[in-house]
N, C-alpha and C positions, 0 to 999 in steps of 0.2 A: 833583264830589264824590269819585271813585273815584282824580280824581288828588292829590288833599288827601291820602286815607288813606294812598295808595302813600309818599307826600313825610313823612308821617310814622309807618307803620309798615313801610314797605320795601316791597318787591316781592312780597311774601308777608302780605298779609292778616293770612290765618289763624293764621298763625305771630307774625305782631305783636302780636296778640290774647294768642298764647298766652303771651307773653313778659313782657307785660303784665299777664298773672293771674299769673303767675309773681312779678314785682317787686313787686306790691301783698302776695301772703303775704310773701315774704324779706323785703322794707323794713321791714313790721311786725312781725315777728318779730326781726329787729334790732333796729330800738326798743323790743322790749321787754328784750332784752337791755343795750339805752344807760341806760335806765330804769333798770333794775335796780344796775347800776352808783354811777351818782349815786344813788342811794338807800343804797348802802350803805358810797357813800365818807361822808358826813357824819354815820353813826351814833354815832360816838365825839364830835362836836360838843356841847355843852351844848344842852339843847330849844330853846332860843330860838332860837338860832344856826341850828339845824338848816333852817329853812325859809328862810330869806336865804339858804343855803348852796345851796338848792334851785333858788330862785329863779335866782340867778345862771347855774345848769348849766342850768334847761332856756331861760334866754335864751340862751344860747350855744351852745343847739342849733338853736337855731334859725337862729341870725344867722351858725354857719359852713356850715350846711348851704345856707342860702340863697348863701351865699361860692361853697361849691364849684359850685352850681348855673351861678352866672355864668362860674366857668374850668375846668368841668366837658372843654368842647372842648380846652383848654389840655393839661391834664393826661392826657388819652387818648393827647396827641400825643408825650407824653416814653415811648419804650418800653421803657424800665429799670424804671418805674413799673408796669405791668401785674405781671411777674414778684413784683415787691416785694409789691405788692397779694397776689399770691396768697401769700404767704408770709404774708401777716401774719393772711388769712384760715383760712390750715389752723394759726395759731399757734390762734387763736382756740379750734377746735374740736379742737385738743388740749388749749389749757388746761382747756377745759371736760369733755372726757375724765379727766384727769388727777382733776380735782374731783371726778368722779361717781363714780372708784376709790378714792380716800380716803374712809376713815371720818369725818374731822375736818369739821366744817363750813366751807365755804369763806367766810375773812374777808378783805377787801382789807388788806392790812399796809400803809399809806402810808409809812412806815419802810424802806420796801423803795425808795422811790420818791428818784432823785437831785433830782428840783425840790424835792418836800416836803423833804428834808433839806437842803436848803440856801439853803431861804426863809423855814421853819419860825423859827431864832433871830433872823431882821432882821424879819419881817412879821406872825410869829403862827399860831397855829394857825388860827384863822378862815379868814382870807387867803391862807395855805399850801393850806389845803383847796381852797377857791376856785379858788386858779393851778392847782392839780392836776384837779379839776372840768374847765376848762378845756379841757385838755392832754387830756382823755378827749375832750372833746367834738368837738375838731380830728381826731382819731383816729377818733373812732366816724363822720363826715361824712366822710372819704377813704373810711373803705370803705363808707359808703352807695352812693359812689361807682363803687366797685370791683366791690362787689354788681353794679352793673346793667354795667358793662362787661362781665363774667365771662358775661352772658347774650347781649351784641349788643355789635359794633362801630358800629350805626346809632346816631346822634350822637342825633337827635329822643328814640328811644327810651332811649337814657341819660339824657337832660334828663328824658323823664316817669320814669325810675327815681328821678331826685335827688328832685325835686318828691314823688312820693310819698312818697320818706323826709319831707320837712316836713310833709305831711297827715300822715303814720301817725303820729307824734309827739301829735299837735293829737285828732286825730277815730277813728283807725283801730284804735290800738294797745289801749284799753281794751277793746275787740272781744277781743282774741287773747289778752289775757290771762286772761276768761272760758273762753274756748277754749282754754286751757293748762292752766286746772283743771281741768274735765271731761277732757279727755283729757290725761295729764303726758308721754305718750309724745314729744309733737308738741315738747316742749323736745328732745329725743334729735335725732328727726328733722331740726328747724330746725340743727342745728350738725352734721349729716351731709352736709345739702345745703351749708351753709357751705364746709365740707373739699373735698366737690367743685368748686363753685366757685374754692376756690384751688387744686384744681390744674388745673381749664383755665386759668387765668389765667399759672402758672408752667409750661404749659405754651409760653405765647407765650415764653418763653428760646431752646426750641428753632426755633419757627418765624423767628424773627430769625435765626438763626446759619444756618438748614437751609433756607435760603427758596427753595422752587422745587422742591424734597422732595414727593412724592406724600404723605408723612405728614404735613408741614408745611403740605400744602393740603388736605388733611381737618381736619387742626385747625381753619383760619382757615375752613372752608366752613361755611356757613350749614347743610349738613345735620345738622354736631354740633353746631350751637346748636337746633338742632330737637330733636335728640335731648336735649341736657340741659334742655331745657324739661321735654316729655314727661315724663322721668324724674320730675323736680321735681315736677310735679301729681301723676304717679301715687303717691309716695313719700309724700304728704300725703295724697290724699284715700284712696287705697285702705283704708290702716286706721284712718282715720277709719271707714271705711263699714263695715269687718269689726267694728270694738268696738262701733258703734249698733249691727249686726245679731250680733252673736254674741258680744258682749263679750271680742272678742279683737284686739288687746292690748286688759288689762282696763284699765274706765276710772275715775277716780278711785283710783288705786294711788300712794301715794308722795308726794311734795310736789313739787311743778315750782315749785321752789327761786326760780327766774329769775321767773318770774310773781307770784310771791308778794310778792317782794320791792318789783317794779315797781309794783304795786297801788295803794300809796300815792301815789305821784308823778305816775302818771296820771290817778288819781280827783281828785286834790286841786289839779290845777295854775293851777285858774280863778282859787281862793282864794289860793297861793302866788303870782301872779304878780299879783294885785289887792293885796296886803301890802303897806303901807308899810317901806321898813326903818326899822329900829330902831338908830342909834350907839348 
């Protein structure tokens, strides 16, 4: 038994464990962000449209997440792809930065977007939407991906990060999105820990180039993935715990934009994906 958990949480138990409550908040908290997304690329859709538009994004979260699951080992092994990953992770949690400093309500402009514009006049808006849907959805599955790499090099434990992203989709994510209303801070904090994740990830630039570096082997050691565990729990549950007990950060303050939005697509997806379409 004890050699089963070592073969799939490492050599470190505890620390497997901890990596593992780790991936199960970020993976769901992701998806609630993927969520949200699709939900608000198909709002300019005509209503009918809108839930075949649905349908289609959350199958094809499904069926690339389940993708990268199977070349999840593949992909760990190209190491220009880590780097990348983290960039596209601290893109993430600056655009969302960026949105939180604007006044304007953040709208996905698909016009901005070179697929929609240049599928748009051959295929339709429908269908444009769709490809674009899509194209999120292959994006949002790399960094499910990335996610769990940013936390462990252990192969097993990456595979249970992917895997949780397909649960937290399915079962997990309506949870967090509860728990994003009650507390809205924990939208903040989900795209803080994000940022840091991409920069251990773009950190691995340097351990490529500098390999053999006493910095470059603290990076790659297991004791800083211990430490951004750590961080990770504390960063979430500590004010959690301050705003139950003192209401600090207060709770219910503001709109957690992301949760709000995802609500729909979560609650409803049994319905949306039982939908016949409609030509």
């Amino acid at each position: 038994m004890m050699d089963f958990l070592h073969t799939i949480l490492g050599d470190d138990i505890q620390a497997g464990l901890l990596i593992v409550l780790n991936l199960i908040v970020i993976e769901s908290l992701l998806s609630v962000d993927n969520a949200a997304v699709l939900a608000t690329m198909v709002l300019d859709l005509p209503k009918e449209q809108r839930n075949r538009a649905l349908k289609y994004g959350i199958i094809g979260a499904y069926v690339f997440r389940g993708i990268c699951l199977l070349i999840a080992s593949w992909l760990v092994k190209i190491w220009f792809l880590k780097p990348l990953g983290g960039l596209y992770l601290l893109w993430l949690a600056f655009d969302y930065f960026k949105g939180k400093s604007s006044d304007e309500d953040e709208v996905i402009d698909k016009d901005r977007s070179w697929i929609y514009r240049s599928t748009v006049g051959v295929i339709g808006t429908f269908w444009s939407t769709v490809a674009l849907v899509e194209v999120m959805d292959l994006a949002f599955s790399i960094d499910n991906v990335f996610a769990a790499v940013a936390f462990t090099d252990h192969m097993p434990l990456i595979y249970i990060g992917v895997f949780i992203g397909i649960l937290a989709m399915r079962f997990v994510t309506q949870g967090f999105v509860k728990l994003m209303e009650k507390f809205p801070f924990l939208e903040t904090i989900a795209f803080i820990v994000i940022g840091v994740l991409g920069l251990k990830l773009l950190a691995s630039l340097y351990t490529h180039y500098a390999e053999g570096s006493v910095l470059a082997q603290f990076l790659d050691s297991e004791s800083l993935d211990l430490m951004v565990s750590v961080f990770t729990v504390a960063i979430f549950i500590v004010p959690v715990v301050t705003s139950y007990l003192f209401n600090f950060p207060r709770k219910n303050v503001g709109d957690a934009e992301v949760a709000y939005s995802a609500e729909y697509i979560l609650e409803s997806q049994d319905d949306i994906l039982a939908e016949p379409d409609k030509e």
